[in-house]
C-alpha positions as CSV (number, residue, x, y, z in Angstrom):
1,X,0.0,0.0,0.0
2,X,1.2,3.4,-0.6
3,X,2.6,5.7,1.9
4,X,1.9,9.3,2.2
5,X,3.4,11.8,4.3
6,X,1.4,14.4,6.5
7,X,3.2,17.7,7.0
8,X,1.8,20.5,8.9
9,X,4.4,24.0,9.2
10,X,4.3,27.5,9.9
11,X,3.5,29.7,5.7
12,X,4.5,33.1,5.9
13,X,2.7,36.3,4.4
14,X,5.5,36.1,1.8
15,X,5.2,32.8,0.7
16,X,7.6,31.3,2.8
17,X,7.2,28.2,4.3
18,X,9.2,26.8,7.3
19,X,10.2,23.5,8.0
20,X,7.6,21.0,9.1
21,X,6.7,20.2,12.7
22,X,5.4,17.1,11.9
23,X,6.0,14.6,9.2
24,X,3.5,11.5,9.6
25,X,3.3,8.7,7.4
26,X,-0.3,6.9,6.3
27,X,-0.6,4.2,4.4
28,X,-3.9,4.5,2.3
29,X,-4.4,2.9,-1.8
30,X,-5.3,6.6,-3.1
31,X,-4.5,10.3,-2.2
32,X,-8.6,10.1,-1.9
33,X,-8.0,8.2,1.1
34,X,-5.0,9.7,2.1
35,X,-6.6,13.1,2.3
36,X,-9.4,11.3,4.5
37,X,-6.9,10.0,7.0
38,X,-5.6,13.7,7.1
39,X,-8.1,15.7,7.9
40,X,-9.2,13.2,10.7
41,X,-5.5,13.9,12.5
42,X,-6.8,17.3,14.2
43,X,-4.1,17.3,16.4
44,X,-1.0,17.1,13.7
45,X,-3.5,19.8,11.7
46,X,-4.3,22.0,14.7
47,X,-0.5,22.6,16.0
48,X,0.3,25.3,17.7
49,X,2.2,27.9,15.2
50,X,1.0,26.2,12.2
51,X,-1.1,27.2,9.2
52,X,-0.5,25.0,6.5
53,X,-0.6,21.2,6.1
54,X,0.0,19.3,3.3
55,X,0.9,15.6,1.5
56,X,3.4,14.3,0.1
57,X,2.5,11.5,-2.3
58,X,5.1,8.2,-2.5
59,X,7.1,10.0,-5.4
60,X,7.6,12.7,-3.2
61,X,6.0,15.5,-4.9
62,X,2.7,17.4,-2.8
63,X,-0.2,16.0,-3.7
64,X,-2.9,17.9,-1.6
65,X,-2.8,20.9,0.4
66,X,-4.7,23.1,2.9
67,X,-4.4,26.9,4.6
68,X,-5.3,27.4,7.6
69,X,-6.2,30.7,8.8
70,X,-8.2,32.4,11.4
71,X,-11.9,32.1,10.0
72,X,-11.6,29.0,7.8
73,X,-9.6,26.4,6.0
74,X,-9.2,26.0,2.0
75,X,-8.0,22.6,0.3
76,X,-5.8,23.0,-2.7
């Protein structure tokens, strides 16, 4: 089964992201199901200093992303 990796970090106003405070693997046989896995981790997401969360798929390019802000929360 493939493995994706969960990273959550800190996105500056200018585009800069710093390194990740988390990097957690899940196993899951599509990014579909990947993505669900991810969004049920609330506390990897929710980190304190953190805004932005994303996967990496098993090639290691990001696969699925999402902002975090104040008010809401957009998937890319």
């Amino acid at each position: 089964m493939p493995t994706y990796h969960l990273r959550v970090a800190w996105r500056e106003n200018s585009g800069i992201v710093r390194p990740p405070v988390c990097d957690d693997p899940i196993e899951a046989p599509s990014l579909r199901d990947a993505i669900a896995v991810a969004l049920t981790r609330s506390q990897s997401l929710l980190s304190a200093g953190t805004n932005l969360a994303w996967l990496v798929d098993p090639d290691g390019h990001v696969a699925w992303t999402l902002e975090m802000d104040e008010d809401s929360a957009v998937a890319v």
